[in-house]
C-alpha positions in Angstrom: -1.3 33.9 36.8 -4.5 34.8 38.5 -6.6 32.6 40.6 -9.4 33.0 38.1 -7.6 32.2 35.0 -6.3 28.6 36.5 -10.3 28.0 37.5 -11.2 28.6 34.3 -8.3 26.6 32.3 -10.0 23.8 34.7 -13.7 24.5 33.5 -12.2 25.0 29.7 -10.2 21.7 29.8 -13.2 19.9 31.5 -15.3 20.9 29.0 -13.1 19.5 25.7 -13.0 16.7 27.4 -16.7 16.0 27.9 -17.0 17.2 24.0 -14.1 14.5 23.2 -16.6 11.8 25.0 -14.6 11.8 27.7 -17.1 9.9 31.5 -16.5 12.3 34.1 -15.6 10.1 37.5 -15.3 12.7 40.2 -12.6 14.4 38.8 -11.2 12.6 37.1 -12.3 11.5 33.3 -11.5 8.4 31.2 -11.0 8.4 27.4 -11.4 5.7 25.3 -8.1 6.3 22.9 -6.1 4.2 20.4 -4.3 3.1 22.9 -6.9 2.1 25.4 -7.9 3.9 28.5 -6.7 7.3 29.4 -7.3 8.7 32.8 -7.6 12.3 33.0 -7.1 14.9 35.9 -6.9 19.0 34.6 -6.0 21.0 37.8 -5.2 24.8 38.7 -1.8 24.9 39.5 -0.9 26.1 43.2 1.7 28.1 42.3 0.4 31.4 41.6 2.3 32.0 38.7 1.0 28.5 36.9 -1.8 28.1 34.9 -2.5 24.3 35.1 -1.6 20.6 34.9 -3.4 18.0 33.1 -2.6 14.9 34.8 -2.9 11.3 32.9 -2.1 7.9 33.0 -2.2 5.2 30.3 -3.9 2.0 31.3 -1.9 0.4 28.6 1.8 2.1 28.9 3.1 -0.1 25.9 -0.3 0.5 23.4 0.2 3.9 24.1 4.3 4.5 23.3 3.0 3.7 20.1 1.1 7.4 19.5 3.0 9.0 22.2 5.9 9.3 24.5 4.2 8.4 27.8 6.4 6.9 30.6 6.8 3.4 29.6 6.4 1.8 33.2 3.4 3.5 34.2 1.7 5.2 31.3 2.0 8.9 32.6 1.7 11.2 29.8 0.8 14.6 32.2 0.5 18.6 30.3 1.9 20.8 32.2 0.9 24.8 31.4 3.2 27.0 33.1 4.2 30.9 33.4 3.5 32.1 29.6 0.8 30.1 28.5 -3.1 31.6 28.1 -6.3 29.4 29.0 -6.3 29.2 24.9 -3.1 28.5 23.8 -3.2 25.7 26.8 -6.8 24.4 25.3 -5.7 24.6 21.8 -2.4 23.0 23.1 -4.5 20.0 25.1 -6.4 19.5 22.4 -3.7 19.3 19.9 -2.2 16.7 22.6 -5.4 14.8 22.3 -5.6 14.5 18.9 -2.4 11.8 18.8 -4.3 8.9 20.6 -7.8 10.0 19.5 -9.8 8.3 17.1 -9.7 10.2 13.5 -13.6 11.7 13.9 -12.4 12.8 17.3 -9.6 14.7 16.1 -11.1 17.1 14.2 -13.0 18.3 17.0 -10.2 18.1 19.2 -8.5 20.6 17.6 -11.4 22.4 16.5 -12.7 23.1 20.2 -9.1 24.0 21.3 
């Protein structure tokens, strides 16, 4: 995977995001979901072959088992987009992801940016 294609999975993910209503902290970005807050990371994978990793975290672990299966001790519910995925099928694929603890206007959009 090319250095360019994981800089721009980050710049496509950050941008669903912001259209989702995500605040941008940093890097990071919180959601206000069905299940409470959802902290956000998207990141260009290191390993060259890697597209990119969307870290996040539940604030409410429990809330959140109810739309998703997020670690039920810490809330981590991370993407990970590896050796055959394109910066679209990985968007599509995030915002797909999204659309199970989104509010119902902000799914359609979801999936319709993806």
């Amino acid at each position: 995977m090319k250095k360019k294609e994981r800089h721009r999975f980050v710049k496509e993910a950050t941008s669903l995001l912001l259209s989702l209503g995500a605040v941008q902290q940093g890097d990071d970005f919180i959601l206000q979901t069905k299940a409470g807050r959802l902290t956000v990371h998207p990141e260009a994978e290191k390993r060259r072959e890697w597209l990119g990793t969307v870290w996040a975290i539940f604030a409410d672990p429990q809330a959140a088992r109810q739309f998703v299966d997020c670690n039920k001790f810490c809330g981590k519910w991370n993407q990970h987009y590896l050796n055959d995925w394109t910066v679209e099928t990985a968007i599509y694929d995030l915002g797909y992801q999204l659309s199970k603890v989104l509010a119902p206007a902000d799914t359609d959009s979801a999936i319709a940016t993806g």
